[in-house]
C-alpha positions, 0 to 999 in steps of 0.5 A, a space after each residue: 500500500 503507497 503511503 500518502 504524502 502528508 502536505 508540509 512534511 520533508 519527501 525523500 525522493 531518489 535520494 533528494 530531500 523534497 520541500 513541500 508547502 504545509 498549505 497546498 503540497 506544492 514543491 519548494 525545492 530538492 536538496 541533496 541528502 547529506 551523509 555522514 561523510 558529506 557533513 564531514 568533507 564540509 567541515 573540512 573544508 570550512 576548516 581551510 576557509 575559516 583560516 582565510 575568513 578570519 585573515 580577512 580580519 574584522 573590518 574584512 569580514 564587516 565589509 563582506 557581511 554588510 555586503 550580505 545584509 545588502 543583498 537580502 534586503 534588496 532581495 527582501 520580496 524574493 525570500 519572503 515568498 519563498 518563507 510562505 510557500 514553504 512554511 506557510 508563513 503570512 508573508 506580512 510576518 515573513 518581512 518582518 522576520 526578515 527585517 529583524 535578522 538584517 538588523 542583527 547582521 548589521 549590528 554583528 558586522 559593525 561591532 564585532 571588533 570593539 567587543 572581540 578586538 584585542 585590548 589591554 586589561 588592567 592589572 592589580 598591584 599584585 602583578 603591578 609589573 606585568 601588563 594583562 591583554 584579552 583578546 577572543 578568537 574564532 573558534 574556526 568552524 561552528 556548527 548551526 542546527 537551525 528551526 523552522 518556525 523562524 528559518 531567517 531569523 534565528 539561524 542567522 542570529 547564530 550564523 551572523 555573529 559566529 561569522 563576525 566573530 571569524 568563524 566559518 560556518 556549516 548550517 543545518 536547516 531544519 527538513 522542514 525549510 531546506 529551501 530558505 537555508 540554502 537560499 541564505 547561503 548561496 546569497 552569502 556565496 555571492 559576497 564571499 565566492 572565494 571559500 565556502 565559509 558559509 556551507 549548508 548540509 541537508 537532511 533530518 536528524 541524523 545530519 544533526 548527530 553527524 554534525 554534532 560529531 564532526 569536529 566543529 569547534 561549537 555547535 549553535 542549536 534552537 529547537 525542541 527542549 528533548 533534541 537540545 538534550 541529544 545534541 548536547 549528549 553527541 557533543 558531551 562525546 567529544 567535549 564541543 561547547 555548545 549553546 542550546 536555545 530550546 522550548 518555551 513557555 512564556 507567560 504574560 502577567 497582567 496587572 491591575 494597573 495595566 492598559 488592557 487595550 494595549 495588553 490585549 493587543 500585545 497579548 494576541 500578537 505574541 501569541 498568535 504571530 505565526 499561527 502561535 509556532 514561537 518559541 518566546 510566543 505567550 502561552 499563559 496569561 494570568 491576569 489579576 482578578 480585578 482586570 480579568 473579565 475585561 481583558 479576556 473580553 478584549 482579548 476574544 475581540 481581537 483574537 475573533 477577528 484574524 483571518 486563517 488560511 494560505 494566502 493574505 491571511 493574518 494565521 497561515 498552516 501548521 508548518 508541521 503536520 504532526 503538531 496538530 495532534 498536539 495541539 488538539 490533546 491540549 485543547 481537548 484535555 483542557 476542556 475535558 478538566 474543566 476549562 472553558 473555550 471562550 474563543 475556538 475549541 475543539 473545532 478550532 482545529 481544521 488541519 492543516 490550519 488551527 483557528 485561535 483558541 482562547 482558553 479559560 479556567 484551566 487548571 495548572 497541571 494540564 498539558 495546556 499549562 505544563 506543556 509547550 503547546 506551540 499553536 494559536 492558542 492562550 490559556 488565560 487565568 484568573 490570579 489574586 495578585 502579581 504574587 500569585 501570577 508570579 509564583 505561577 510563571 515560574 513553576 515550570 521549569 523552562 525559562 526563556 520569555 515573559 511579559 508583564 503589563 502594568 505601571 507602578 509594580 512591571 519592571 520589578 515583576 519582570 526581574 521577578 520570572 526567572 526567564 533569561 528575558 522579559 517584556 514590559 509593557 510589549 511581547 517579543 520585542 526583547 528578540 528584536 533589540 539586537 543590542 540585547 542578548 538572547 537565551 533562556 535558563 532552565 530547560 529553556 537551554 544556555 548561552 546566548 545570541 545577539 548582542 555582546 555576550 551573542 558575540 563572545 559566544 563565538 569567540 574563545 578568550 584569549 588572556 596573555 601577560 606581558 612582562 614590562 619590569 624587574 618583580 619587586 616582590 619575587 613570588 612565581 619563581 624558585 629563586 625567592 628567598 625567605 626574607 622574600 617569604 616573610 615579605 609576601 606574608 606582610 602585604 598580604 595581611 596589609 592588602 587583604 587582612 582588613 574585615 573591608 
């Protein structure tokens, strides 16, 4: 029996990895099926090109990388359309996306030597006799295991800074988008067409675990919490440092205080932008009881209005067949334990589109709440106070977003969820800011992209003294003498014996 080709879904086809459009089946590309051996050769090979690349030296490489930025702004249409037949992406969120990575490149590309660049440390009285320097250098060849749900952005939220840092990268795209992976690179081969610094390998997992063993000196990882722990696990072999960015599920915090109109725009957006496949994207509210009836309200007339379907639509498809079964258990165990759908419900679900869905009086340990749903749907509840939203947010133990809405308590809310970032008074907009870094804690991953501590994630620290005279107290040598001895012994206790 010939089994049917779910639309969306990665075809392998005489040897060929055929891309296929969630929406309507149609192709968006073939891309050869990388080997174990194929993911190696490109490593090898990047290893001789990021030798060069790094040679370039950074205003070399900004000037390359700006080139690049150049070309996929110009070509901002072109990749756009691309996005939304493979992925099903709206094309109006598909620009924004992309105007978010330009903006990174541009900031990676223009800063990269003032935060990486070789610069002289201060030395303490100590060893007032040498001079401290600090420089990072490239790690040579980073590997980049990148999503689909945002197959611009983030990819290249690891890939531009691992480049500005002097690094040669090999990318591994998700087998959902291969066609957006490998239209980046072949952009990049157009500015850079003397080494293959920046090389694309396709195929599912095991390309991944191939990559993850290939010798790269890093690999950069974004997708689900349960792949992170296998990456880090094929890593953890060889000891390659990795910097993983998994699962989420943010909540947003209303509070009494708040403007409602405004968190109910915003709570909508990030929950529902990209038909709700974000990993920051809000999942939970809670909403101070004061506030709760009105801002559910706003929330359903504005959720009530998007438009779903393939084109011109404010929600697209489901990239990913299989997360519909997913996201109609938690919708139906929601209901089944008592909660309320004021928005959608069960019939929201119409693969390979799912419709908003606004849940209410959920009870915390549902899968609705427990789990990363990863679909146009909001759990909203009912809390007595901050404390409560707060104690709620962070009893999960990913740990990536938030929000908080609200005057007088939002700032100090927000340093209260233990998440690597937060909004206050907006949704998302910390991914935009690419003076910010990026990254979650807990089972949301570590380490960080985007902005200075994005840069130096590429970057190995280099630390080297230098002598600049005679040693007045001669410690670090066989030479001392005990009245040497009894010397150290007296500063010490005349710099460090003091309570302060």
């Amino acid at each position: 029996m010939t089994a049917v080709h779910v639309p969306g879904a990665p075809l392998i086809s005489e040897g060929l990895l055929v891309s296929t459009s969630p929406a309507t089946g149609a192709e968006a590309g073939r891309f050869p099926l990388a080997a174990e051996a194929d993911v190696r050769a490109a490593v090898d090979r990047a290893r001789e090109a990021g030798d060069w690349w790094a040679g370039l030296g950074f205003a070399g490489r900004r000037d390359r990388l700006q080139r690049w930025r150049g070309v996929l702004a110009r070509r901002i249409e072109e990749l756009a359309d691309l996005m939304h037949t493979e992925g099903g992406k709206p094309v109006g969120d598909a620009v924004v996306e992309i105007l978010t990575a330009l903006e990174h490149i541009d900031w990676a590309a223009r800063n990269a030597r003032r935060v990486l660049g070789p610069r002289r440390v201060r030395s303490r009285l100590i060893l007032a006799e040498f001079t401290g320097h600090l420089e990072y250098q490239p790690y040579g060849v980073v590997g980049v295991i990148g999503p689909w749900n945002y197959p611009v952005f983030t990819p290249i939220g690891s890939a531009a800074y691992a480049l500005a840092a002097g690094n040669a990268v090999v990318f591994k795209p998700s087998e959902y988008t291969p066609a957006v992976g490998q239209w980046l690179v072949d952009r990049f081969a157009e500015v850079v067409p003397e080494q293959p610094v920046f090389q694309v390998v396709h195929g599912f997992g095991a390309v991944g675990a191939a990559l993850c063993r290939s010798g790269v000196g890093k690999v950069a990882f974004t997708g689900s919490t349960a792949t992170a722990k296998r990456v880090m696990a094929a890593c953890a072999e060889s000891l390659t440092p990795v910097l993983l960015e998994a699962g989420g599920k943010d909540a947003m915090i209303v509070d009494t205080d708040a403007d409602l109109d405004a968190a109910a725009e915003a709570c909508v957006w990030g929950g529902l932008t990209n038909a709700g496949q974000t990993c920051i994207g809000i999942e939970r509210v809670y909403a101070v009881d004061q506030v709760f009836d009105a801002f559910v309200e706003k929330v359903v007339a504005k959720a009530g209005r998007l438009t779903v379907g393939a084109d011109g639509s404010d929600l697209g498809p489901i990239t990913m067949p299989s997360q519909i079964d997913v996201i109609r258990r938690h919708i139906d165990d929601a209901i089944d334990r008592g909660g309320r759908a004021v928005l959608g419900g069960p019939e929201a679900v119409q693969p390979p589109y799912v419709h908003p869905t606004v849940l209410v009086d959920v009870p915390e340990d549902s899968a609705a709440v427990q789990e990363e749903t990863f679909g146009p749907t909001l759990v909203v509840n009912r809390v007595r106070d901050v404390d409560e939203a707060v104690e709620r947010a962070n009893a999960l133990p990913y740990g990536l977003g938030g929000s908080v809405f609200g005057r007088a308590r939002a700032v100090a809310v927000a340093r209260r969820l233990r998440s690597g970032m937060a909004s206050v008074n907006s949704a998302l907009t910390f991914a935009g800011m690419s003076t910010l870094p990026f990254g979650g804690t807990g089972e949301s991953g570590f380490g960080r992209i985007h902005g200075e501590e994005g840069l130096r994630e590429f970057g190995r620290p280099k630390s080297v003294t230098r002598r600049r005279a005679r040693s007045l107290l001669p410690a670090m040598t066989f030479e001392r003498t005990p009245a040497d001895v009894a010397r150290i012994v007296k500063i010490a206790k005349l710099m460090y014996g003091r309570g302060r």
